[in-house]
N, C-alpha and C positions, 0 to 999 in steps of 0.2 A: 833920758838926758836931752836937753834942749841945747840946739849949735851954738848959744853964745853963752853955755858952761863951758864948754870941748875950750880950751887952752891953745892959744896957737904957738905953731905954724899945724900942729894936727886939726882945728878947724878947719882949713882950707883942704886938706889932704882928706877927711875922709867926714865932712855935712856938706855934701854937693848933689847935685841933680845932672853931673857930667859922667863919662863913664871913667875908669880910673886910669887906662893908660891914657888919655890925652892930660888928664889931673896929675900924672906923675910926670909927664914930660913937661907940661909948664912949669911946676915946682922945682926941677934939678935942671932944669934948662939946658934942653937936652932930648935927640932922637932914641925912643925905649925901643928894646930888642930884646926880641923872644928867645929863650931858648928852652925847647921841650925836652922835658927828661923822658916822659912817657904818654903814651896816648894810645886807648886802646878802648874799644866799644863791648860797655855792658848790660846784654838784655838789649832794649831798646833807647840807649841813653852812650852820648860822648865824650869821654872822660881824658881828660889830659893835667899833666903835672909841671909846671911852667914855673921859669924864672925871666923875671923883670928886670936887664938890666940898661943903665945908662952910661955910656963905656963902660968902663971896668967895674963901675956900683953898682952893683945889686939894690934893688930899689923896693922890689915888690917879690913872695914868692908865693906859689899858689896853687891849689888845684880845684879843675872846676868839673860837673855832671853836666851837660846840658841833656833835657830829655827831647829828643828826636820830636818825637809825636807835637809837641807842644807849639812844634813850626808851621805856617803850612804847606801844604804839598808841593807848589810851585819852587818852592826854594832849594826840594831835592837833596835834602838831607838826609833823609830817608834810605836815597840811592848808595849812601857813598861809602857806608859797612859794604855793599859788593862789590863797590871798585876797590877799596882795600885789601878785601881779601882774592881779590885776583892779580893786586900786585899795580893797579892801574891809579898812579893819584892823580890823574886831572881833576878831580872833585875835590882835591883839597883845597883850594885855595877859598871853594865856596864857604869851607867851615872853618877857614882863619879869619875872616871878617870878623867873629865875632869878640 
């Protein structure tokens, strides 16, 4: 399907080349806020189960795999299944950027 079949306002929301949380906060006009239901590492891959919302709207819901390896080393995502499991998150914040 080609973007100018997609019917708006869902053209704008989901035929972009932006990532979707800055494309959901333009759209509802409005700072988005995570809230994680689960996140937990499996194998070598970090899995979390998130809700998007904008005050009180729920906007977006979702879960995502990122596979570790796919990054590279520098970025120490690698590291941060050990600091979790010893209870230490200073490394989390590295893997909410995404």
């Amino acid at each position: 399907m080609e973007p100018d079949e997609v019917a708006q306002p869902y053209r704008d929301l989901l035929c972009h080349e932006h990532d979707m949380t800055s494309t959901l906060s333009d759209f509802h006009k409005g700072e988005v806020e995570l809230q994680i239901f689960e996140e937990r590492f499996d194998s070598d891959c970090y899995f979390r189960e998130v809700l998007l919302r904008v005050g009180n709207k729920p906007v977006e819901y979702g879960m995502i795999r990122i596979f570790l390896a796919s990054f590279p080393e520098e970025l120490e995502l690698h590291n941060y299944r050990r600091h979790q499991a010893s209870g230490d998150d200073s490394k989390r914040k590295r893997i909410s950027v995404f």
